[in-house]
C-alpha positions in Angstrom: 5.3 24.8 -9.9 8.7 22.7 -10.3 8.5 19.0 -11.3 12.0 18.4 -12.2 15.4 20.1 -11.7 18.7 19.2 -13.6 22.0 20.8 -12.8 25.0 20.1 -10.8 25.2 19.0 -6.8 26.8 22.0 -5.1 26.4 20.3 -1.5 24.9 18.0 0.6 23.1 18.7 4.5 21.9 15.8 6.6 18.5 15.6 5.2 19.1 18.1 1.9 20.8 18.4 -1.1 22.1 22.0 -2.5 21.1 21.6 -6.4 23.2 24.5 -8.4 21.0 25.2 -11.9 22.2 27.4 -14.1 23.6 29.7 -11.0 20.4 29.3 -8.8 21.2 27.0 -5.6 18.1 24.9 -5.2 17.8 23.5 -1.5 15.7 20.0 -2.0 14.8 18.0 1.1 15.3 14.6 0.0 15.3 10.9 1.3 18.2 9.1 2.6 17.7 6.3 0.1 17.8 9.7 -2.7 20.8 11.3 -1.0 22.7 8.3 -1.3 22.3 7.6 -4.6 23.1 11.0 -5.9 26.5 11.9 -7.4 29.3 13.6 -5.6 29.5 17.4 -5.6 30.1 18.8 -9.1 28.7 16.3 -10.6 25.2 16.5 -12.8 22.2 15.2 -11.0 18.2 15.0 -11.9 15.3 15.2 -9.2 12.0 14.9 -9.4 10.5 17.3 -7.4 7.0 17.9 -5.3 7.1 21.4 -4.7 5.0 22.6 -1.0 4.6 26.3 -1.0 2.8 27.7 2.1 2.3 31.1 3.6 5.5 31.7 5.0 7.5 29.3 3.1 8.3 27.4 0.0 10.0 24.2 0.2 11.0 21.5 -2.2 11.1 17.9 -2.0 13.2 16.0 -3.8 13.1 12.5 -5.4 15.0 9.9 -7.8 12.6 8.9 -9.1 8.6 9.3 -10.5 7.5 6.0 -8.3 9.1 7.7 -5.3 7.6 11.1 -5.6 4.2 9.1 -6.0 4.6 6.9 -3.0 5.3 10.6 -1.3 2.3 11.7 -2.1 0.4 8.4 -1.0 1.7 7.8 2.1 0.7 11.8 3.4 -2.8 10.9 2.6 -2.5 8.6 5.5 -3.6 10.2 9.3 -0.6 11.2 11.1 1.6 10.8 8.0 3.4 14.4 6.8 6.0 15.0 4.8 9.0 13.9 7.4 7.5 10.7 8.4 6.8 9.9 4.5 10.6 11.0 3.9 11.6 8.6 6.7 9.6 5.7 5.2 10.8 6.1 2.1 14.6 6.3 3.6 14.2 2.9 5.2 12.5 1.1 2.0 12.3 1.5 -1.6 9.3 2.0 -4.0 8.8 -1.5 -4.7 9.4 -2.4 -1.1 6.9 -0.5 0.4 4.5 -1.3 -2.4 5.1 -5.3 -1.5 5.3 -5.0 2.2 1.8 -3.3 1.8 0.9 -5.6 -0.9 1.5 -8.6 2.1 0.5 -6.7 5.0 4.0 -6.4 6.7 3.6 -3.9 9.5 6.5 -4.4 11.3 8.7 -3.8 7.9 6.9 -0.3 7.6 7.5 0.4 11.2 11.5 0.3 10.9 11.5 3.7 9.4 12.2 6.4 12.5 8.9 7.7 13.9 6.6 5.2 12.7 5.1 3.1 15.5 2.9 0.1 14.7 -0.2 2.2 15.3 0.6 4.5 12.3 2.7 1.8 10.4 -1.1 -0.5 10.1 -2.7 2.5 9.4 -0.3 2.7 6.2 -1.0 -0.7 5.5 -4.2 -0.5 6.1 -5.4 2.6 3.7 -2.7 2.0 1.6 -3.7 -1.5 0.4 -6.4 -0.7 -2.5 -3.3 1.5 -4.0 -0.2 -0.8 -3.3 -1.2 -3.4 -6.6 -0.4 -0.5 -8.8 3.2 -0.5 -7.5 3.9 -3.6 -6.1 6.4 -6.4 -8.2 5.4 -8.7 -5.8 5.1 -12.3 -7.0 1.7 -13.3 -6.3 2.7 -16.5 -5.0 4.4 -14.7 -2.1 0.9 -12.3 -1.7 -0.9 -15.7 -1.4 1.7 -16.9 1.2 1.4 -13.7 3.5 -2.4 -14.3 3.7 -2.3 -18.0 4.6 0.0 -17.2 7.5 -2.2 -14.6 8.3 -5.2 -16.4 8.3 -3.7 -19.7 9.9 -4.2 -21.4 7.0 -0.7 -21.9 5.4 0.5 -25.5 5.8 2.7 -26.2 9.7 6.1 -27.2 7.7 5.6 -23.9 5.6 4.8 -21.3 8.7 7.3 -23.4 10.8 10.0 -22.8 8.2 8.7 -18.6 7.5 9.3 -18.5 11.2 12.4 -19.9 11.8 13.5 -17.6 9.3 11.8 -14.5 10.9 13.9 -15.9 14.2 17.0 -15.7 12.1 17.0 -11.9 12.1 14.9 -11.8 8.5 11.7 -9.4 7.9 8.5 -10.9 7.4 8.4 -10.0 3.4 11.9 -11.5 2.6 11.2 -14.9 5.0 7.9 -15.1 3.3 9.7 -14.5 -0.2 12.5 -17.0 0.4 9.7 -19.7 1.3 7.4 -19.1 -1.3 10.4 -20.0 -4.0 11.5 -22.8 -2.0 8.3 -24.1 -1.8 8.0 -23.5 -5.5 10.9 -26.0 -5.9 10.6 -28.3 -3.6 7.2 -29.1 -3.9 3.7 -28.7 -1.3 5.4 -32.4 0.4 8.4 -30.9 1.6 9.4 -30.5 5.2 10.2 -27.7 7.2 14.0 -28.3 7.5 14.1 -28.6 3.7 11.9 -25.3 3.3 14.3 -23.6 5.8 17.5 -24.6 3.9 16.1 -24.2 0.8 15.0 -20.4 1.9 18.5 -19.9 3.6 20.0 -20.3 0.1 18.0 -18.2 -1.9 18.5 -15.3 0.7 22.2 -15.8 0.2 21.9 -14.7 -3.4 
């Protein structure tokens, strides 16, 4: 089995990536987030790969790095998860993304990638959970956060402000975030206008 090629980018497809070693063209399906972060063509490049071999076919999957190929792995242990729809998720978010989105229950940030509707982006969340800690750079304050809002228990100024920023065009994860430091800051007494402010300028960074 492969699980790792080094060489030189001969040329890129839409979803692949032609990886020349030693005078062997490797074809690796890889994510968009992977694709774009690889070198231009001539250029060395590393993968880590998750090799599939079947009866008609061997295909490999390519990844830049260990944390991504693990998170490939994870998410096809999911029902109605294979290895396109766990490409397409990790396309949309990174590692430590997906880890924290499941980490805070975000659904609807899981559900951006193509072909994931909110039935199979909760079931992600869902089995997924027990697994995401391992992953996850999450501050716990934030994790805390997400479950007062989704347990109506998070103060009205502080789920007021999360809102407002959700309203503003912001996911779930990164209103929550943004709140969590402001609230850090400002203290449990402040208001939602200063929370929303507050959060405002720390998504500007």
């Amino acid at each position: 089995m492969i699980g790792k090629l080094k060489g030189v980018v001969d040329s890129y497809g839409e979803e692949h990536v032609i990886l020349d070693v030693h005078g062997v063209g490797y074809l690796v399906h890889c994510s968009g987030r992977t694709l774009q972060a690889l070198p231009a063509a001539g250029e060395a490049a590393t993968l880590f790969i998750e090799t599939f071999v079947r009866e008609d076919m061997i295909r490999l999957y390519g990844f830049a790095s260990e944390a991504e190929k693990a998170w490939f792995t994870l998410l096809q242990q999911v029902q109605g998860v294979g290895s396109k729809v766990a490409l397409s998720v990790l396309s949309v978010l990174s590692p430590a993304e997906l880890a924290n989105a499941i980490a805070v229950g975000d659904k609807a940030m899981v559900s951006r990638a193509n072909g994931v509707g909110p039935r199979v982006a909760a079931r992600i969340v869902a089995e997924l959970k027990d697994k995401a800690p391992g992953f996850a750079t999450l501050d716990p304050a934030v994790t805390g956060l997400a479950g007062a809002l989704d347990t109506g228990a998070a103060p009205a100024p502080v789920a007021d402000a999360v809102s407002a920023l959700v309203n503003l065009g912001y996911a779930q994860l990164q209103a929550s975030a943004a709140v969590a430091t402001a609230l850090r800051e400002l203290g449990e007494g402040a208001d939602t206008a200063r929370l929303i402010r507050a959060g405002l300028k720390e998504l500007a960074r």
